[in-house]
PAROVO-734681 format. One record per residue: x, y, z of N, C-alpha, C in turn. Coordinates in steps of 0.02 Angstrom, whole numbers, plus 32768, in hexadecimal, padded with zeros to 4 digits. Layout:
residues N
XYZXYZXYZ...
end
This chain:
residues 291
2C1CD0F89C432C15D0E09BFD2C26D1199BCD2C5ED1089B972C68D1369B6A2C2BD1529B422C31D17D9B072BF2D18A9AD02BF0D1609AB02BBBD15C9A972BBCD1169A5A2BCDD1329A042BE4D0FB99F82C0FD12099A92BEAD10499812BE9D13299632BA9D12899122BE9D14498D22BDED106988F2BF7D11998712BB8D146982E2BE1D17697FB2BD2D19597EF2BDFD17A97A42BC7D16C97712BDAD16997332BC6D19697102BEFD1BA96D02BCCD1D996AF2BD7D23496CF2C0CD22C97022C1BD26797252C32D2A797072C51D28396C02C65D2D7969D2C25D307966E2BF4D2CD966C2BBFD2E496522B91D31B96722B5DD34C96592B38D37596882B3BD35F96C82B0BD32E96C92AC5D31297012AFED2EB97322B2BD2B4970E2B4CD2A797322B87D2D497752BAED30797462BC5D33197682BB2D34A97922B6ED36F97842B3FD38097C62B30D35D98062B13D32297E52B27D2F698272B4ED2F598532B9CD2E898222BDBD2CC98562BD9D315987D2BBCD34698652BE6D38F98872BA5D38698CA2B72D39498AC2B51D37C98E42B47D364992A2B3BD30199032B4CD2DA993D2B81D2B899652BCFD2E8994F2C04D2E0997D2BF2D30199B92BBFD33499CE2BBAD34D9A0D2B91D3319A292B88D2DC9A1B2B5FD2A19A512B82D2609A362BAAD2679A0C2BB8D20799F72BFED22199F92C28D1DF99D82C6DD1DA99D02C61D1CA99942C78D1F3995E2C64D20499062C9AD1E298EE2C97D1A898B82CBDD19898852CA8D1B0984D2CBED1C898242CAFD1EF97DF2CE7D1F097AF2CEFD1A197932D30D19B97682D14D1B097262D37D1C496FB2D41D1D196B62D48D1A296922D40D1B196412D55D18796252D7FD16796142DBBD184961E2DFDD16496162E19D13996512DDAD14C96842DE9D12B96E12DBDD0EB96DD2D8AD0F196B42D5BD0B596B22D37D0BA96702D45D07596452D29D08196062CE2D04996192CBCD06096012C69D03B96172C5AD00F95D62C7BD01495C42C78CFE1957D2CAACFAB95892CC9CF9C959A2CFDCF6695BD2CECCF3996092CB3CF0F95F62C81CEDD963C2CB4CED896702CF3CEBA96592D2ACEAB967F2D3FCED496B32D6BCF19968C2D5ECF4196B42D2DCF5796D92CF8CF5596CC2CBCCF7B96FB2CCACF4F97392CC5CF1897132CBACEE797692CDCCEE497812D28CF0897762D55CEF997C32D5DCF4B97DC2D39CF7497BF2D3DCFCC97C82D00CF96981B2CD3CF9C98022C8BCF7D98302C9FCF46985A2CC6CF2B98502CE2CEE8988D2D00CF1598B42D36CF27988E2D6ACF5998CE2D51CFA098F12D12CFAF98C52D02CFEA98F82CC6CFDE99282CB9CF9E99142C7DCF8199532C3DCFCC99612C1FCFF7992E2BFED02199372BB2D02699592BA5D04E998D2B61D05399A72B29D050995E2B39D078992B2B03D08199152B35D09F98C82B1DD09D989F2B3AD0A0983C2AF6D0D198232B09D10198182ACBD13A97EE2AF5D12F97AF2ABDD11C978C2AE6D0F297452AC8D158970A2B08D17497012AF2D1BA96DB2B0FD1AF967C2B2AD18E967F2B58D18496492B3BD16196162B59D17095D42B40D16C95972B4DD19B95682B57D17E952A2B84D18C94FA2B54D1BE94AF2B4AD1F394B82B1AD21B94762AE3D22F94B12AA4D24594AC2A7AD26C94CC2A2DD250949129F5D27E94AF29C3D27D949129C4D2A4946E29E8D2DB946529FFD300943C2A0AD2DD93E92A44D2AC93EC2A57D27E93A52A20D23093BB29F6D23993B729E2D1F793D229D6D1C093B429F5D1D193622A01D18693522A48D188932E2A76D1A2935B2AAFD1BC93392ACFD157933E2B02D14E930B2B06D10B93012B22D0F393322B0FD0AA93572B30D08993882B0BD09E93BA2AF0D0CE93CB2AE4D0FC94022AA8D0BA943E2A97D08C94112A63D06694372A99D02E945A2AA4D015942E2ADACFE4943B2AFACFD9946E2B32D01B946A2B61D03594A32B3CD04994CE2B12D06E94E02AEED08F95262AB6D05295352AC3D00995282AA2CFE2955C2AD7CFB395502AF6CFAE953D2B40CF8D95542B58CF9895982B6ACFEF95972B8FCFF995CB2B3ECFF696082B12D00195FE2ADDCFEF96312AD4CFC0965F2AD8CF7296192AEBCF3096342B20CF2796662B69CF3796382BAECF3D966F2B95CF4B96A82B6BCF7996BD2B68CFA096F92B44CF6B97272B01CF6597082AC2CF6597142ADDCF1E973E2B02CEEA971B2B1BCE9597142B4BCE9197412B4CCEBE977B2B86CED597AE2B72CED997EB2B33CEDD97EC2AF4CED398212B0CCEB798532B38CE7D985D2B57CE5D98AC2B8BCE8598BE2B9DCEB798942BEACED998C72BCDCF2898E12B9ACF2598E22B7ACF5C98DF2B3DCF69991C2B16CF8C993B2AD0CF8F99552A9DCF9999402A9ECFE9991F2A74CFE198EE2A77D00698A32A4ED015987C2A57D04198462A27D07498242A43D0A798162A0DD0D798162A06D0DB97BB29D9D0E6979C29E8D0E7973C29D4D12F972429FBD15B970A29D9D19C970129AFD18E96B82960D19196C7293CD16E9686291ED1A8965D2909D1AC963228EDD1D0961A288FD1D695F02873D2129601283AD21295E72827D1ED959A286CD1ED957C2857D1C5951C2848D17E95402869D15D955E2850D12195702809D115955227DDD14395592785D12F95622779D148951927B2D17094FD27B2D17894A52783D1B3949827BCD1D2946E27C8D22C9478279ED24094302776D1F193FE2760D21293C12716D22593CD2702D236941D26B6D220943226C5D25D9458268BD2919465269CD2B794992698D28294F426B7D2A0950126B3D2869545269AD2CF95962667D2B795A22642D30695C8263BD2C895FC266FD2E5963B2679D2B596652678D28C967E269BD25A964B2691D22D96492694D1F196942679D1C5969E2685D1A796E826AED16096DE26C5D163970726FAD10896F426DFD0D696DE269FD0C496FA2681D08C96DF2677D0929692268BD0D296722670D0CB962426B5D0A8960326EFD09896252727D07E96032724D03995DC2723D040959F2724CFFB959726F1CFEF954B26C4D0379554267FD033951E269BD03E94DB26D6D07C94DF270AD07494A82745D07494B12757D05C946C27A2D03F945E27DED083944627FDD098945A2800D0CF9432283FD0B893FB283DD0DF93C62862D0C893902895D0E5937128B1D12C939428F8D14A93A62925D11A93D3296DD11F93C529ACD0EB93E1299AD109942729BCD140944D29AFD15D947C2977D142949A2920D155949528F9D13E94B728ECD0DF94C62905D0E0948C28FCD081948C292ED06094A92962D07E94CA299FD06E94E82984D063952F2978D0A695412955D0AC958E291DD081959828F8D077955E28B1D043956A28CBD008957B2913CFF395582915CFB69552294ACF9795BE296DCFE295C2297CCFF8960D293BCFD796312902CFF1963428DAD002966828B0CFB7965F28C1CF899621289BCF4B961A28CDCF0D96382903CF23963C2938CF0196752924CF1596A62920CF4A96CF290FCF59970928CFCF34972F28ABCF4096F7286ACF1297192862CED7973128A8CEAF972628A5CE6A972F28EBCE7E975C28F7CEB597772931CEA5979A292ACEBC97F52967CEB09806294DCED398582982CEF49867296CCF32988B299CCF6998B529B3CF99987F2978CF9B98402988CFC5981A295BD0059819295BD03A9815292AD06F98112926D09E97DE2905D0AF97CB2906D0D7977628EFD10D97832906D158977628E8D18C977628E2D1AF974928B2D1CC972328A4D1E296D428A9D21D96E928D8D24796B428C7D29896AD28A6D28E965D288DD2C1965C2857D2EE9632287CD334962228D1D349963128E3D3849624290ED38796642943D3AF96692962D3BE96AB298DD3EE9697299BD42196A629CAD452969329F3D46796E72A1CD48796C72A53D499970C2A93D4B496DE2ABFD4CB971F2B14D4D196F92B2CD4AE96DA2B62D49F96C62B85D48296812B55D47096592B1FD46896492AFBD45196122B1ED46995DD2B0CD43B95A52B1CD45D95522AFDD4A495422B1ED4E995612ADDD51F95472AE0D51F94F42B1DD50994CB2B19D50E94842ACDD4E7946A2AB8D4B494912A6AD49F94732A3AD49294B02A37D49894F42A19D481953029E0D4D3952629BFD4D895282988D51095132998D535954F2984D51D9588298FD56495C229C2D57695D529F2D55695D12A44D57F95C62A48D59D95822A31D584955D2A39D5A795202A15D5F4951C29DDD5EC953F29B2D629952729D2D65F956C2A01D65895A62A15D67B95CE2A4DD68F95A52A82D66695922AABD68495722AB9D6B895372A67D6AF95162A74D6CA94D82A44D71795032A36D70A952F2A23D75595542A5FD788955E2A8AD74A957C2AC7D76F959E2AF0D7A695762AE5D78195432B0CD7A094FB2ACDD7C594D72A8DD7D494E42A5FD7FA94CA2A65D7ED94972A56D79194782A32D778944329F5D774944D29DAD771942E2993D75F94222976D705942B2953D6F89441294ED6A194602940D68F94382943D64D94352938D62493ED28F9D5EF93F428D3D5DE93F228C0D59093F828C8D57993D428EFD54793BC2903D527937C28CAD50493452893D4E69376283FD4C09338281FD500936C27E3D4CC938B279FD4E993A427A4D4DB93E9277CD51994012770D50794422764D4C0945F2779D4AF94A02771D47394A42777D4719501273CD45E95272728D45395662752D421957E278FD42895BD27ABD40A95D427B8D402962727BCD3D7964627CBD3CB968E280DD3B7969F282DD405968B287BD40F96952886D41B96E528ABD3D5970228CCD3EC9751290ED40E97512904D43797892949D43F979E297CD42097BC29C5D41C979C29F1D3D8979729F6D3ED97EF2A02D41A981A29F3D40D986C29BBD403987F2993D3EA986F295CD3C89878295BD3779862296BD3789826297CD31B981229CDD318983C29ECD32D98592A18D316989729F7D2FC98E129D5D33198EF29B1D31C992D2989D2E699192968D2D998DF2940D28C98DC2963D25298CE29A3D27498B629D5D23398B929E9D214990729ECD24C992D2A13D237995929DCD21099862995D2299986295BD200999B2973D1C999992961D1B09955297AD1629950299BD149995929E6D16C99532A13D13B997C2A0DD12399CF29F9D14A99FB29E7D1569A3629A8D1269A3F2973D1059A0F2931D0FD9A212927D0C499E5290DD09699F528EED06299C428AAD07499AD28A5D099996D2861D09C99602818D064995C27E4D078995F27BAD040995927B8D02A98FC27C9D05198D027BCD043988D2803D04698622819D03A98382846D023980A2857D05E97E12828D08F97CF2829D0C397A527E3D0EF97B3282BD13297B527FBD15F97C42810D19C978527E1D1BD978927DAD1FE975A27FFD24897882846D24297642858D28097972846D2CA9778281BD2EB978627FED30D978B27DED33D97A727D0D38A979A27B6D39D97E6276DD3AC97C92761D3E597E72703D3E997E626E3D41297BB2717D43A978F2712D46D976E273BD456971726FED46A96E62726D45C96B7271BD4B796A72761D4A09671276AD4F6963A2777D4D895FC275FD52795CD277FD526958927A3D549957A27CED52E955B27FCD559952D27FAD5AE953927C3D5B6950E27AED5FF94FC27ACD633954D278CD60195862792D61D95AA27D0D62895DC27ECD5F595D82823D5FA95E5285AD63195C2285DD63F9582288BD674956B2863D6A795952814D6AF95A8280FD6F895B62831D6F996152835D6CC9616283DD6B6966428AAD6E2966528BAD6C3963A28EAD6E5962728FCD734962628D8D73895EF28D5D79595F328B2D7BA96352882D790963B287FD7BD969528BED7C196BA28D7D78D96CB2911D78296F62947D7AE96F1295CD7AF9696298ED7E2968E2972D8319698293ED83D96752921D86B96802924D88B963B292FD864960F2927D87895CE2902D86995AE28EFD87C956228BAD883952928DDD848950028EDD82294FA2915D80894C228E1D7ED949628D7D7E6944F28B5D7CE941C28B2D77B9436287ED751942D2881D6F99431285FD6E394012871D6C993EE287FD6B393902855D661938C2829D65C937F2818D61F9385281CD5FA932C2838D5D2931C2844D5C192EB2804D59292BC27E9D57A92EC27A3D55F92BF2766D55D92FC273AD57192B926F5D57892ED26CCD53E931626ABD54493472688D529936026A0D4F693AD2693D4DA93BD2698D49F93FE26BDD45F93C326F9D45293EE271BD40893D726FCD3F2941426F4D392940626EFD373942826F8D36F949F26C3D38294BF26E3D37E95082717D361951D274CD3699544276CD33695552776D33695A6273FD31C95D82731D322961A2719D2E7963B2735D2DA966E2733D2AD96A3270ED2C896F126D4D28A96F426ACD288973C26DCD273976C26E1D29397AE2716D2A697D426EFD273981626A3D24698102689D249985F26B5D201987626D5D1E098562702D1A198732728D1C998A2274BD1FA987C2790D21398982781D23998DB273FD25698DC2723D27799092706D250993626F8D221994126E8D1F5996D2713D1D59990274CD1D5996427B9D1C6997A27BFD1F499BA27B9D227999827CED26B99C22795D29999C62769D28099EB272DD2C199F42747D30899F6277CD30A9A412780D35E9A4427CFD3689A1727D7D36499CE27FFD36B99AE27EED3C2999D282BD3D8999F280BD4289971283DD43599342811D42A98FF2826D45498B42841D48A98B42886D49F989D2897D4DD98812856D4FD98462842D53998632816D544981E2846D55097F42815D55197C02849D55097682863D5A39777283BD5EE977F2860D60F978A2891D61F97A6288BD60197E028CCD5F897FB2910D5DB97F628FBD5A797E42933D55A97B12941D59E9797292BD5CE97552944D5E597222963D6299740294FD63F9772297CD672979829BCD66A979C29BDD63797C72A03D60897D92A3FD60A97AD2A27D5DD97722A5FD5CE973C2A59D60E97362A29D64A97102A4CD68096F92A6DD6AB97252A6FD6A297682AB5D6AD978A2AF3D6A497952AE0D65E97812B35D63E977B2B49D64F97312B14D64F96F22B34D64F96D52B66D6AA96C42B43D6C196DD2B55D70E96DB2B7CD71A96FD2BADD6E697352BDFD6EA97682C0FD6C4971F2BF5D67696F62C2CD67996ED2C25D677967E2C15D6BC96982C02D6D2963E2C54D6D996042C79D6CF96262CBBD6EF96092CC9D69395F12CA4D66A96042CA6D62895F72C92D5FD95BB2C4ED63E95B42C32D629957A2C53D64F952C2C4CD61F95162C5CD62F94C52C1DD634948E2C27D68E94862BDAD69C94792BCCD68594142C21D67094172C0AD64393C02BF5D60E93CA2BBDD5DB94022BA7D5A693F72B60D5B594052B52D5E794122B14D5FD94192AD4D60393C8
end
């Protein structure tokens, strides 16, 4: 029996990319582009998904970030192309949804939060109410699985605004770190870590619909820049721009852990070792005017 082929949407993006680079060393990776597959065109989707008859669709794609999250259209279009996908369900086995922590609504702190709280609010950013409105299809659907990050950093990320590429880079170049508001408590995974839980699921039918991808350890900000300057081994100034604790933004991990009991977390120091290795292999890459 050949590997089983999982398509990849959303592949030129961070999380997606990571993936395809990933889980080509266990699947047979489709990872078309946009000009190879437009996700806004039903038509097309459904004969990309007829003709590639796929084991399994990790749906990564979507148009603006939480970053612009009520940038215009941004709701619209990113459950459009969801639907396309989602409404494709017979040419397919199964589907994985990369979901996100706003789902449960980002104007409330959230201090790890557990799945069953989905649903208590509505959230009222395009971005989070997009995914809510994702994960309220899902609930009524089958062979779908939802996995929420709460933060994920890795290579290619945006370092011009992604905080822990940002705050390595601006080391590299012996800026001073920025936090742009206030400290703020997060359960940032490492994107080789949300690979291996991807690939779980494709491999394994979970018992629950949505899980909190997550590991066991949350960080902040603040500590994280110092997590930084250890690593390099420098003093650099970290600049926090307004005082006090912003809102938590953390996810209870015991669903996922009950998925995969003997799962092991990259610790966050380590995650942050990593990238600032690569990124210091490929520093001649970065352009230190977006910093």
């Amino acid at each position: 029996m050949g590997k089983k082929t999982i398509l990849i949407t959303g592949a030129s993006g961070f999380i997606g990319r990571n993936l395809a680079e990933q889980l080509a060393k266990s699947f047979g990776v489709s990872a078309p582009n946009r000009s190879e597959l437009d996700l806004l065109d039903a038509a097309a989707v459904q004969a990309y998904m007829k003709d590639g008859q796929f084991d399994a669709v990790v749906h990564c794609a979507g148009i603006g970030s939480a970053r612009n999250s009520n940038a215009e259209g941004l709701f619209e279009k990113n459950l459009r192309i969801f639907k396309n996908v989602a409404g494709c369900r017979k040419f397919f086995g199964k589907m994985i949804q990369v979901g996100s922590g706003a789902e449960y609504d980002k104007r409330i702190p959230l201090v790890r939060v557990q799945e069953k709280e989905f649903g208590k609010h509505v959230p009222a950013d395009e971005y989070g109410l997009c995914k809510y409105e994702c994960s309220k299809y899902i609930e009524e659907a089958d062979g779908i699985t939802c996995l929420r990050l709460f933060g994920c950093f890795g290579k290619y990320e945006d370092y011009s605004s992604r905080f822990i590429s940002n705050a390595i880079c601006r080391s590299l170049f012996g800026f001073p770190i920025s936090i742009a508001n206030r400290n703020v408590i997060f359960s940032y995974l490492y994107v080789d870590d949300f690979a291996r839980i991807v690939e779980h699921f494709i491999g394994h039918d979970g018992r629950h619909k949505f899980y909190n991808a997550v590991p066991d350890e949350t960080a902040d900000l603040l500590s994280i820049a110092n997590m930084v300057n250890e690593i390099s081994g420098k003093e650099l100034s970290i600049i926090v721009k307004k005082p006090g604790m912003g809102n938590e933004y953390s996810g209870g991990n015991s669903r996922l852990r009950e998925e995969v009991p003997k799962f092991r977390f990259t610790p966050m120091k380590d995650g942050v070792g990593k990238l600032y290795s690569w990124y210091k292999s490929n520093k001649a890459s970065v352009d230190s005017g977006k910093l």
